[in-house]
PDB file of N, CA, C and O in Angstrom, chain B, residues numbered from 101:
ATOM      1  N   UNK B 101      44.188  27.276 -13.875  1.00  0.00           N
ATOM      2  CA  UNK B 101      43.992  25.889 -14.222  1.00  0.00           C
ATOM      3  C   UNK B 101      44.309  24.994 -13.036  1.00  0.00           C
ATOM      4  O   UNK B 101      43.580  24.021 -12.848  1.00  0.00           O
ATOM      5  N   UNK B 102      45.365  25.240 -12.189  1.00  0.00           N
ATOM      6  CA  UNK B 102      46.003  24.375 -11.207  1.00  0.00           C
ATOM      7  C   UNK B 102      45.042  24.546 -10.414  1.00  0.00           C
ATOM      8  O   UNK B 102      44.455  23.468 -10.321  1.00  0.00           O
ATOM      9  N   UNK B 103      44.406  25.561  -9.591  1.00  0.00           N
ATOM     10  CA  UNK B 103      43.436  25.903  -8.904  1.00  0.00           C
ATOM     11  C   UNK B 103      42.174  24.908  -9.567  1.00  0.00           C
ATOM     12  O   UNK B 103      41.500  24.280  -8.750  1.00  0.00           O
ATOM     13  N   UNK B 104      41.993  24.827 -10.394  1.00  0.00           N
ATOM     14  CA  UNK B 104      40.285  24.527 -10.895  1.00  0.00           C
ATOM     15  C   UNK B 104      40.424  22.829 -10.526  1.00  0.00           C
ATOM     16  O   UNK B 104      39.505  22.126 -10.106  1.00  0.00           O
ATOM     17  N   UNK B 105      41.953  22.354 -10.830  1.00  0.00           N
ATOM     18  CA  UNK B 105      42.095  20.861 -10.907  1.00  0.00           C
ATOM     19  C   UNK B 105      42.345  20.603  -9.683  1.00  0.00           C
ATOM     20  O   UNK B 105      42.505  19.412  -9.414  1.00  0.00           O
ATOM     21  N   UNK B 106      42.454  21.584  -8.598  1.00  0.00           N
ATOM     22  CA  UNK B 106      42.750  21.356  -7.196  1.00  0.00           C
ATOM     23  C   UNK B 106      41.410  21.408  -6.541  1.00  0.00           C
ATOM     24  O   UNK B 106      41.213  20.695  -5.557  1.00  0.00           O
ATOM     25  N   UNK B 107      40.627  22.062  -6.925  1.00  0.00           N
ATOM     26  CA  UNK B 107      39.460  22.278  -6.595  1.00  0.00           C
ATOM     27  C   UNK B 107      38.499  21.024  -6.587  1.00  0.00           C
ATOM     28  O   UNK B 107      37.799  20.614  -5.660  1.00  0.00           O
ATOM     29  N   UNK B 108      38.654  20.511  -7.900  1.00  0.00           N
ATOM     30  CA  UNK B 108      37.975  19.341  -8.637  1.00  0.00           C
ATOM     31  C   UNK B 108      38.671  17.726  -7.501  1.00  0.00           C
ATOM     32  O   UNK B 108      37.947  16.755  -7.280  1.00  0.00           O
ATOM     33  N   UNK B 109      39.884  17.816  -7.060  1.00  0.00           N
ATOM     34  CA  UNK B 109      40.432  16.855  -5.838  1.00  0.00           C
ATOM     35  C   UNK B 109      39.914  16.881  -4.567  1.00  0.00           C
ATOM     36  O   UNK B 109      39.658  16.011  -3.735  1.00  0.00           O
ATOM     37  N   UNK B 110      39.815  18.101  -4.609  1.00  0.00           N
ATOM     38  CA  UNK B 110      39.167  18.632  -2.892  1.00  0.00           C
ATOM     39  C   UNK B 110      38.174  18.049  -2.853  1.00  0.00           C
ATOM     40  O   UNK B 110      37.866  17.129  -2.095  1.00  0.00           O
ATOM     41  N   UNK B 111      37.227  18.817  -4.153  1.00  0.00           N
ATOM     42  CA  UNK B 111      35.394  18.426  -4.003  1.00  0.00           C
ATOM     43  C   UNK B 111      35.286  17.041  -4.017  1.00  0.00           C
ATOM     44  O   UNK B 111      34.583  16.445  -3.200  1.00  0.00           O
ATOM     45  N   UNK B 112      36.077  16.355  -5.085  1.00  0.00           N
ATOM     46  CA  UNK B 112      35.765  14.578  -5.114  1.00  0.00           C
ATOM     47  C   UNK B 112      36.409  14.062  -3.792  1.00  0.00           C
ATOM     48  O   UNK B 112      35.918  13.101  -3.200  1.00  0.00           O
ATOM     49  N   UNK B 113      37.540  14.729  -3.326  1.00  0.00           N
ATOM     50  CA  UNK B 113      37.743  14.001  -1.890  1.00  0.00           C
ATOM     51  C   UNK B 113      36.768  14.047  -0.516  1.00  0.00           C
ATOM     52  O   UNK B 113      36.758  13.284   0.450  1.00  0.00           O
ATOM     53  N   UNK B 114      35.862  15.372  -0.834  1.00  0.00           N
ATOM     54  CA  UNK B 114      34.877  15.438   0.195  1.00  0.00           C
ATOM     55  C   UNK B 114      33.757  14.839  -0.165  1.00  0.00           C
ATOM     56  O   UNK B 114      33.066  14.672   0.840  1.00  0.00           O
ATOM     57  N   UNK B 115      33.177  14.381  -1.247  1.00  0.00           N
ATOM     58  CA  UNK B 115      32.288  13.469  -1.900  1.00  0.00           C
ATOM     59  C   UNK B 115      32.598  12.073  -1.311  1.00  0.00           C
ATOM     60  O   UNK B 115      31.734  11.398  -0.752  1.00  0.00           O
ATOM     61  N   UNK B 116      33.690  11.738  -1.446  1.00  0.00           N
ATOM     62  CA  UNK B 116      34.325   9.998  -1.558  1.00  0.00           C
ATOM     63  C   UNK B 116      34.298   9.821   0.152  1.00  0.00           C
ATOM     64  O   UNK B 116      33.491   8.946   0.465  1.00  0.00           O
ATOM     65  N   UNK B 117      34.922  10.385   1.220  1.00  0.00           N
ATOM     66  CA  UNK B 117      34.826  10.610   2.770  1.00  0.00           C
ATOM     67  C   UNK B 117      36.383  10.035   2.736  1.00  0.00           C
ATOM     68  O   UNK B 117      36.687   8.908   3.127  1.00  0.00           O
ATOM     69  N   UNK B 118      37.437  11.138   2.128  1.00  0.00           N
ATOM     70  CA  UNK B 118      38.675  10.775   2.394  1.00  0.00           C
ATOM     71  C   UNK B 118      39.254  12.767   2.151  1.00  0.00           C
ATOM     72  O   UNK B 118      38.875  13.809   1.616  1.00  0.00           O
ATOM     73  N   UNK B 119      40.425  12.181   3.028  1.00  0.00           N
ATOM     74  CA  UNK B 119      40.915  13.009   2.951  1.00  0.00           C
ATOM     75  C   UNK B 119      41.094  14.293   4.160  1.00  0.00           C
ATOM     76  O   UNK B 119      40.037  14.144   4.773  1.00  0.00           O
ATOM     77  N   UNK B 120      41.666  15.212   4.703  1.00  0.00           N
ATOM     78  CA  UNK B 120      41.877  15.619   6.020  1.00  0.00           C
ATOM     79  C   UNK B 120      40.649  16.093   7.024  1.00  0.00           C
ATOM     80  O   UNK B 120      40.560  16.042   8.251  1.00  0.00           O
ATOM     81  N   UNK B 121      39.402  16.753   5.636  1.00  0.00           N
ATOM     82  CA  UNK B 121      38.517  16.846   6.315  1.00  0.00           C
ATOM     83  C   UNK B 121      37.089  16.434   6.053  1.00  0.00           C
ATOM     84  O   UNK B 121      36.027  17.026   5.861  1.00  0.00           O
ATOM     85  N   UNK B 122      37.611  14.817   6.140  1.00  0.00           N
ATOM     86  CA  UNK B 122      36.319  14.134   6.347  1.00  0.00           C
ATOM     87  C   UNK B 122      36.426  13.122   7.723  1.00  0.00           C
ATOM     88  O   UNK B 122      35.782  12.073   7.754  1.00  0.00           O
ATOM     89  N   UNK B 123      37.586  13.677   9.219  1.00  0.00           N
ATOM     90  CA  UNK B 123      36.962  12.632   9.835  1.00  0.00           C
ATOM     91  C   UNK B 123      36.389  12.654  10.594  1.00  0.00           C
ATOM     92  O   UNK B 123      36.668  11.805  11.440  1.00  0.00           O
ATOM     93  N   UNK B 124      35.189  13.573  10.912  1.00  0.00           N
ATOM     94  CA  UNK B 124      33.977  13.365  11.406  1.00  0.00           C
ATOM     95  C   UNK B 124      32.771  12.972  10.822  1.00  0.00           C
ATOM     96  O   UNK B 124      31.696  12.752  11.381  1.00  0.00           O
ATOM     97  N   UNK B 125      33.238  12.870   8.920  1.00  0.00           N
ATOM     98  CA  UNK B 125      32.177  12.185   8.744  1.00  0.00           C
ATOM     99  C   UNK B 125      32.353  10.561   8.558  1.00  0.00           C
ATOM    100  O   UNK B 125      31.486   9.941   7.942  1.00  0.00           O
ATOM    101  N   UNK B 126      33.737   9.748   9.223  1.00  0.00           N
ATOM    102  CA  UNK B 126      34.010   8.839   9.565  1.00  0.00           C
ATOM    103  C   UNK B 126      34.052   8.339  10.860  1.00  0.00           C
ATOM    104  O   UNK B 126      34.519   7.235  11.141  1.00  0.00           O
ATOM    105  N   UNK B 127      33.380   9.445  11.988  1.00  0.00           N
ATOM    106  CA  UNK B 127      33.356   9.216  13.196  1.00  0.00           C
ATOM    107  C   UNK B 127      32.749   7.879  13.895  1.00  0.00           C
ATOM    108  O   UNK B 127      33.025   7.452  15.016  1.00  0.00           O
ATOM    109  N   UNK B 128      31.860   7.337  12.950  1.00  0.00           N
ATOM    110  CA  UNK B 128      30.779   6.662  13.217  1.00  0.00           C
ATOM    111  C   UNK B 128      31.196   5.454  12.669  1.00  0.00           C
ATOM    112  O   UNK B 128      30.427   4.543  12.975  1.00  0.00           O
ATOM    113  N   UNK B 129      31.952   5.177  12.106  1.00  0.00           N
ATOM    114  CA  UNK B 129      32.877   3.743  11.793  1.00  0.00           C
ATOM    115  C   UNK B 129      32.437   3.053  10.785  1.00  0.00           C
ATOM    116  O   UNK B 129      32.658   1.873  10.511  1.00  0.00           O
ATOM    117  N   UNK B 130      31.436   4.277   9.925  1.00  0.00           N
ATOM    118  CA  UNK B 130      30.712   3.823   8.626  1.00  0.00           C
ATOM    119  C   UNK B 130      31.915   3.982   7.335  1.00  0.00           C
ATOM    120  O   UNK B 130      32.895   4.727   7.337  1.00  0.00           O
ATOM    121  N   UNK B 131      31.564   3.218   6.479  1.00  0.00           N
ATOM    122  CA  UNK B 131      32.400   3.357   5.043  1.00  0.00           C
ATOM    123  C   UNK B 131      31.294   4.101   4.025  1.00  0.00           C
ATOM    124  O   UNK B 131      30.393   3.442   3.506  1.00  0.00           O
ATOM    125  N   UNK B 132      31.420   5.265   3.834  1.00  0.00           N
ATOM    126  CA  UNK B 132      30.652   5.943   2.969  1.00  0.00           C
ATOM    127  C   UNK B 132      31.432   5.940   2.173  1.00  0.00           C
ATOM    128  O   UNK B 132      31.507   7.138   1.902  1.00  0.00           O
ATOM    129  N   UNK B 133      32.531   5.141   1.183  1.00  0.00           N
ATOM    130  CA  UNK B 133      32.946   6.025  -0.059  1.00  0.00           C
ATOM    131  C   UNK B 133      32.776   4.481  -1.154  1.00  0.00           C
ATOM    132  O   UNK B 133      32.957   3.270  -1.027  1.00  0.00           O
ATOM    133  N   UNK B 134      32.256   5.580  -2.382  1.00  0.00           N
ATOM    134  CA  UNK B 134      31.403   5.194  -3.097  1.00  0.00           C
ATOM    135  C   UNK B 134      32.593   4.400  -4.598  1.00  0.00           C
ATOM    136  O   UNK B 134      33.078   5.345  -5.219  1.00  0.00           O
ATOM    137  N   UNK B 135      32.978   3.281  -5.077  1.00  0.00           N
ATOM    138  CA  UNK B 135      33.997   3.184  -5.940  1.00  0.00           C
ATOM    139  C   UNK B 135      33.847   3.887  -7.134  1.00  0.00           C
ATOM    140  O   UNK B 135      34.759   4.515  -7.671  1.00  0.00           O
ATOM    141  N   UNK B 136      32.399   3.763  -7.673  1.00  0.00           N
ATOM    142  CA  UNK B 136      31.693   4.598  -9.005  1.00  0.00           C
ATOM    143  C   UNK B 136      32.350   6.160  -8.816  1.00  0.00           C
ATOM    144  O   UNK B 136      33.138   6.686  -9.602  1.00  0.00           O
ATOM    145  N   UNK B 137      31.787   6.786  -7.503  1.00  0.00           N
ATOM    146  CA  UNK B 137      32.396   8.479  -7.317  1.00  0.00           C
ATOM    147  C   UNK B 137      33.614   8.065  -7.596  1.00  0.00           C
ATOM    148  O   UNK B 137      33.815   8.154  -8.808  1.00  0.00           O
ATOM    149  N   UNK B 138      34.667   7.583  -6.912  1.00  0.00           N
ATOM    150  CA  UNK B 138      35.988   7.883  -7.264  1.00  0.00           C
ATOM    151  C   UNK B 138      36.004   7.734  -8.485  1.00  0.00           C
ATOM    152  O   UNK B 138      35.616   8.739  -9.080  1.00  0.00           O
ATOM    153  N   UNK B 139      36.439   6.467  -9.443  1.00  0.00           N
ATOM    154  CA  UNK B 139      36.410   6.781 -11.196  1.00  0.00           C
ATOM    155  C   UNK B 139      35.949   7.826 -11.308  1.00  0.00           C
ATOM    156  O   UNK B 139      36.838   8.597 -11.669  1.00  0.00           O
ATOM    157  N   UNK B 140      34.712   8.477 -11.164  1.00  0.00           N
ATOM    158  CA  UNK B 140      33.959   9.295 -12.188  1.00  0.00           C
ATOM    159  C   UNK B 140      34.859  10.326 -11.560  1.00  0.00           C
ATOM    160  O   UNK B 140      35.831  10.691 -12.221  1.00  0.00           O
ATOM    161  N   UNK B 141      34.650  10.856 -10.330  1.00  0.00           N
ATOM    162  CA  UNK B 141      35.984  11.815  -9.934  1.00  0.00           C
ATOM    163  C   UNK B 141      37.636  12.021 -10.810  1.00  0.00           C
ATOM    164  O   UNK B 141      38.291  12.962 -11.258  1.00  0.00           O
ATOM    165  N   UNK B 142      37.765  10.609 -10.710  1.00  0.00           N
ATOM    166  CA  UNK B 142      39.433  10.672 -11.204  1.00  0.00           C
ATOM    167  C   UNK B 142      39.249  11.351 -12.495  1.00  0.00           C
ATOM    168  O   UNK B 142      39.695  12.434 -12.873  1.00  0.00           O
ATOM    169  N   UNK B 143      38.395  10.370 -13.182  1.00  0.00           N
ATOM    170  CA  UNK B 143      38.131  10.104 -15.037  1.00  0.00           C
ATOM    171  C   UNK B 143      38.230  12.006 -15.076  1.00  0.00           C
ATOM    172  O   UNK B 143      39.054  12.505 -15.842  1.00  0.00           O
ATOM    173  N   UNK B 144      37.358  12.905 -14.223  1.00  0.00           N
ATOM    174  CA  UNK B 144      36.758  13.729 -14.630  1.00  0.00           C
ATOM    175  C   UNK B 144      38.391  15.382 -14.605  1.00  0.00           C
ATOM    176  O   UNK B 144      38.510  16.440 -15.223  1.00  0.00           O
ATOM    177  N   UNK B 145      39.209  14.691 -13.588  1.00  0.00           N
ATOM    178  CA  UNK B 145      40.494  15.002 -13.259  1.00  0.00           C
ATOM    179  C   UNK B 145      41.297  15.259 -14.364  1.00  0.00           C
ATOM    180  O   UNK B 145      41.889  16.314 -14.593  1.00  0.00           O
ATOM    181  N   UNK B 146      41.290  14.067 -15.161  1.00  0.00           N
ATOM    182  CA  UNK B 146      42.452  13.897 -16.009  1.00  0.00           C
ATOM    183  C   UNK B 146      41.979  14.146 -17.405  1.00  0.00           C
ATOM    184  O   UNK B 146      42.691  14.200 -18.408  1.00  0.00           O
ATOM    185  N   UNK B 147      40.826  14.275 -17.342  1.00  0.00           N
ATOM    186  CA  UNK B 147      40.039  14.694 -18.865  1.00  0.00           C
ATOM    187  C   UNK B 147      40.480  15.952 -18.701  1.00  0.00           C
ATOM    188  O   UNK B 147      40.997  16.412 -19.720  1.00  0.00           O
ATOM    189  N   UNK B 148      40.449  16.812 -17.582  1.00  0.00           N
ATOM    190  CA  UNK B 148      40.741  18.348 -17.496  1.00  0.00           C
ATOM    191  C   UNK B 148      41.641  18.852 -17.871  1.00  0.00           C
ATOM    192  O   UNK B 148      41.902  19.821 -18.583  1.00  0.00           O
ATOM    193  N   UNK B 149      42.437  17.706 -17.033  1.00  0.00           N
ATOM    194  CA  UNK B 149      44.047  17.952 -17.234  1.00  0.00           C
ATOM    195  C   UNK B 149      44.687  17.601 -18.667  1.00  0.00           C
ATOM    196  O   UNK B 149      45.656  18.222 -19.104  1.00  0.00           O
ATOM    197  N   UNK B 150      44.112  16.639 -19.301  1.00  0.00           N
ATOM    198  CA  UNK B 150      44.659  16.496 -20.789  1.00  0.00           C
ATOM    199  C   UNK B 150      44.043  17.338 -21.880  1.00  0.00           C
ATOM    200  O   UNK B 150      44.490  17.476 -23.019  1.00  0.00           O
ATOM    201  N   UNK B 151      42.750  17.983 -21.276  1.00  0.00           N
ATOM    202  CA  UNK B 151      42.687  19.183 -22.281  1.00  0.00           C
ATOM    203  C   UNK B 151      43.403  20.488 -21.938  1.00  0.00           C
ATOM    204  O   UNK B 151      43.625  21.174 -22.936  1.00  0.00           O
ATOM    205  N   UNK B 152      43.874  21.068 -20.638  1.00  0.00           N
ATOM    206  CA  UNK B 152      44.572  22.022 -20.334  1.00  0.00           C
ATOM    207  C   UNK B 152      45.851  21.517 -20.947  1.00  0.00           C
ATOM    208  O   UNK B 152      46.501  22.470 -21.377  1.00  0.00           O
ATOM    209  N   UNK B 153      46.553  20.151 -21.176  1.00  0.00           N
ATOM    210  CA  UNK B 153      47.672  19.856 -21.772  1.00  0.00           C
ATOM    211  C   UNK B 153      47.503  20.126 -22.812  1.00  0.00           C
ATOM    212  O   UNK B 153      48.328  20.850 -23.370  1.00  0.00           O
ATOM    213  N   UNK B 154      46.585  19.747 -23.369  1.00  0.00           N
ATOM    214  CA  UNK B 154      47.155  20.144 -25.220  1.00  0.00           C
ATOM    215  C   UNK B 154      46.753  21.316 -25.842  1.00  0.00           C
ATOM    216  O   UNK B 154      47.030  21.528 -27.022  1.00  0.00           O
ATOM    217  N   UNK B 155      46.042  22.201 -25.070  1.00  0.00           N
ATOM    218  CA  UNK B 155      45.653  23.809 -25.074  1.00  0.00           C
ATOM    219  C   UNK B 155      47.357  24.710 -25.154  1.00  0.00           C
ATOM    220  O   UNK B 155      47.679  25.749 -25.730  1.00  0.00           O
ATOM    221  N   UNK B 156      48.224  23.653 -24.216  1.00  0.00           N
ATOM    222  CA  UNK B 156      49.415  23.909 -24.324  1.00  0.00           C
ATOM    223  C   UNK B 156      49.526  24.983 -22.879  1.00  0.00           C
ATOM    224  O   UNK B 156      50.436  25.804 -22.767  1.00  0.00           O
ATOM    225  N   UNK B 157      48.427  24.797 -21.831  1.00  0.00           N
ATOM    226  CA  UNK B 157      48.391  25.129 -20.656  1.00  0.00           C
ATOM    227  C   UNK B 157      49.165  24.868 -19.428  1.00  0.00           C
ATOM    228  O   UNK B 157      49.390  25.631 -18.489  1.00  0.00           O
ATOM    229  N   UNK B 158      49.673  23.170 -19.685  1.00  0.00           N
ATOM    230  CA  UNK B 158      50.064  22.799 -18.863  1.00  0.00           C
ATOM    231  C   UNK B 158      51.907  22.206 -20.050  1.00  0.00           C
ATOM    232  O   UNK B 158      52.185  22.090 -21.244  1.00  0.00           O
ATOM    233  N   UNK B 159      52.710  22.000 -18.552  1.00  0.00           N
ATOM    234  CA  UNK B 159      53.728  21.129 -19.314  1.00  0.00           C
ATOM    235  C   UNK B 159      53.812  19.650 -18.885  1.00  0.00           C
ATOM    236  O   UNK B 159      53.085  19.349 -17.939  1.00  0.00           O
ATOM    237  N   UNK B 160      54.597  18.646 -19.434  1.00  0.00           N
ATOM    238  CA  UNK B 160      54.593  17.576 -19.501  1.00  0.00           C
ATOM    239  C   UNK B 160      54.751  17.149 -18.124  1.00  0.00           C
ATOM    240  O   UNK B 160      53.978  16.433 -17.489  1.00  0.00           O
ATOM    241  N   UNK B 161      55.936  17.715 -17.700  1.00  0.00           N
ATOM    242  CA  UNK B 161      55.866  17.630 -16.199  1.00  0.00           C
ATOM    243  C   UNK B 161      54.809  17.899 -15.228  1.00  0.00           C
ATOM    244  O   UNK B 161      54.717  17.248 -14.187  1.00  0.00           O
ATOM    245  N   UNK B 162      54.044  18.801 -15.529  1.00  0.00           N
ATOM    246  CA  UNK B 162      52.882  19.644 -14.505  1.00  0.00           C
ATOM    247  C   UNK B 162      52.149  18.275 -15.200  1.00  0.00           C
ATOM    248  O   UNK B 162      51.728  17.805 -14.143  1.00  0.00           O
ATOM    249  N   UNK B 163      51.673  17.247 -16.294  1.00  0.00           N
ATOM    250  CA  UNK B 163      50.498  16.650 -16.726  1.00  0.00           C
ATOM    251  C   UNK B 163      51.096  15.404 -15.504  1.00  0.00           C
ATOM    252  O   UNK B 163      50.422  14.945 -14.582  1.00  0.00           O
ATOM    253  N   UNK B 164      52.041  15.178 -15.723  1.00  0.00           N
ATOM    254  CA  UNK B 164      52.902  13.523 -15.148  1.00  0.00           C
ATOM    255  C   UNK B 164      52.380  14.191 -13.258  1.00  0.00           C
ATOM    256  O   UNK B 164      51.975  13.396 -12.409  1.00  0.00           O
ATOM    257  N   UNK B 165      52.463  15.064 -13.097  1.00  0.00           N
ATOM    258  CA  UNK B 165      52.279  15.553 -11.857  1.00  0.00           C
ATOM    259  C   UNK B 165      50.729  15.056 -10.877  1.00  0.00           C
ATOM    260  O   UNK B 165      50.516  14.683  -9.723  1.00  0.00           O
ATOM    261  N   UNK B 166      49.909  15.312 -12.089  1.00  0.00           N
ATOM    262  CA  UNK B 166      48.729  15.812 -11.875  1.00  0.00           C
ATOM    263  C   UNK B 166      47.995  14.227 -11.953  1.00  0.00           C
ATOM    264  O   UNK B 166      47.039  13.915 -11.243  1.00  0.00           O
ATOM    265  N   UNK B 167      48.485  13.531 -12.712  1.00  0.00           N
ATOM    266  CA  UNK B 167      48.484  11.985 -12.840  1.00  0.00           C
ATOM    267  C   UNK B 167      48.938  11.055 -11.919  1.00  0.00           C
ATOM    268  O   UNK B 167      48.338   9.981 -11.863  1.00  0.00           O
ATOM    269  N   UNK B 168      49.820  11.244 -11.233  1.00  0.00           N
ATOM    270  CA  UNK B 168      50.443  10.602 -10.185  1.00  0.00           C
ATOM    271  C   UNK B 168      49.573  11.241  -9.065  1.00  0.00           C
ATOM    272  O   UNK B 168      49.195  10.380  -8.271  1.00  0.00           O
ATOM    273  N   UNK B 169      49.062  12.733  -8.710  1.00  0.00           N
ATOM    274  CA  UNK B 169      47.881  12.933  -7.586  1.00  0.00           C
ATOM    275  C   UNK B 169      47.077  12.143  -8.003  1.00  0.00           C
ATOM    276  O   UNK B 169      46.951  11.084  -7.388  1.00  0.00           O
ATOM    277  N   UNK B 170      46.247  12.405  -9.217  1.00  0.00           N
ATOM    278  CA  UNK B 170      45.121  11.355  -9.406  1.00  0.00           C
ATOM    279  C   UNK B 170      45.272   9.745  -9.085  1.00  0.00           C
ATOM    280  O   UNK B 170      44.294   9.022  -8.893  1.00  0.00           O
ATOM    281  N   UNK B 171      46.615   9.296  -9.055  1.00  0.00           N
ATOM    282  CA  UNK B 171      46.925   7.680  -8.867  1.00  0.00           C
ATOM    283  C   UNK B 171      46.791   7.732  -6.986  1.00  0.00           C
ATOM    284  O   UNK B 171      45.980   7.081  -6.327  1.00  0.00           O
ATOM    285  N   UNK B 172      47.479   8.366  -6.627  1.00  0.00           N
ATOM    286  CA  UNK B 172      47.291   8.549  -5.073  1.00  0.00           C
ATOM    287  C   UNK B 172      45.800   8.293  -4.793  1.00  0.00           C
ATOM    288  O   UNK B 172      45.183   7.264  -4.518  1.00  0.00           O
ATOM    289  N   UNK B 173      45.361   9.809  -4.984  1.00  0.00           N
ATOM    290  CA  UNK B 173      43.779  10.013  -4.807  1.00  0.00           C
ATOM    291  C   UNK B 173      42.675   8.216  -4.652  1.00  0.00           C
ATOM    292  O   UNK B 173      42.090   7.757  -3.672  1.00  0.00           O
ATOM    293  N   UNK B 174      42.834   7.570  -6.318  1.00  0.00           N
ATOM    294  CA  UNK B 174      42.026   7.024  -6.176  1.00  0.00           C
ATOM    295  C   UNK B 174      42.836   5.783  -5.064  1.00  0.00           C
ATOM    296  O   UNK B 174      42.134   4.885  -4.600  1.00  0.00           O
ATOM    297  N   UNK B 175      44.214   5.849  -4.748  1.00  0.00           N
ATOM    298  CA  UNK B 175      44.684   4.505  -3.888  1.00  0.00           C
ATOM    299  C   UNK B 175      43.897   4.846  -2.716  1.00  0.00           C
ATOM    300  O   UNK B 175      43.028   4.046  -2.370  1.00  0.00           O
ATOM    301  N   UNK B 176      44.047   5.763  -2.149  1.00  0.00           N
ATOM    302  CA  UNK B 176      43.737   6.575  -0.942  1.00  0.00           C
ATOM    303  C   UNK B 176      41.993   6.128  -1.128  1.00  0.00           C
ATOM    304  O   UNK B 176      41.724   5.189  -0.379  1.00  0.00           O
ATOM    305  N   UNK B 177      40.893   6.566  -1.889  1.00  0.00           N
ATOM    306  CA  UNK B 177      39.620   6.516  -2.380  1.00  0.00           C
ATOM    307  C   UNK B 177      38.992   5.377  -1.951  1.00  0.00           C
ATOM    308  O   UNK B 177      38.040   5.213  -1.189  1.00  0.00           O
ATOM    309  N   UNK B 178      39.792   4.497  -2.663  1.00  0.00           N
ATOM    310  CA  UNK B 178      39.489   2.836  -2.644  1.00  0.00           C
ATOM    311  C   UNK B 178      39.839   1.877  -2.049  1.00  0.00           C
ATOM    312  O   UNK B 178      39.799   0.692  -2.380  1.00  0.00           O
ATOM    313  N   UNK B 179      40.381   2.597  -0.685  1.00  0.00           N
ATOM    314  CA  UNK B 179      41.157   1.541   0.072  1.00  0.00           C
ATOM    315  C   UNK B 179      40.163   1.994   1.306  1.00  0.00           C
ATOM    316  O   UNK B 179      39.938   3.068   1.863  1.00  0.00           O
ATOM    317  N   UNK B 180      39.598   0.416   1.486  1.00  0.00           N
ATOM    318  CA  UNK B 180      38.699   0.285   2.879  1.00  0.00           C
ATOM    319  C   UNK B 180      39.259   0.709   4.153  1.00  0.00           C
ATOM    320  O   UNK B 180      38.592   0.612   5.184  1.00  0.00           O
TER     321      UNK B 180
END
């Protein structure tokens, strides 16, 4: 599960052009990241994560965890 929701950060962080390895596709001093991708990214994060929570997959702590990346993520996302 941790893997799939890590996976799902990576891919939306290489979608959005953030994150360690996107800066060559910021070389060029363009702003490619899209505000719609991030939501739909985050939204798609925490839907995962609150059904792996109540599957009883995850614990309260691992959900509060995974919520606070997603709060990062989109600060990081949406900041010009």
């Amino acid at each position: 599960m941790r893997k799939k929701i890590a996976g799902l950060v990576l891919a939306a962080g290489l979608v959005m052009g953030v994150g360690p390895f996107t800066s060559a596709a910021h070389a060029n001093g363009t702003d490619t990241t899209d505000p719609v991708l991030c939501f739909v990214a985050a939204q798609s994060i925490i839907t995962e994560a609150l059904h792996e929570y109540r599957e009883g997959h995850l614990t309260g702590r691992q959900l509060r965890s995974i919520l606070l990346g997603t709060s990062s993520f989109l600060g990081d996302c949406l900041t010009p």
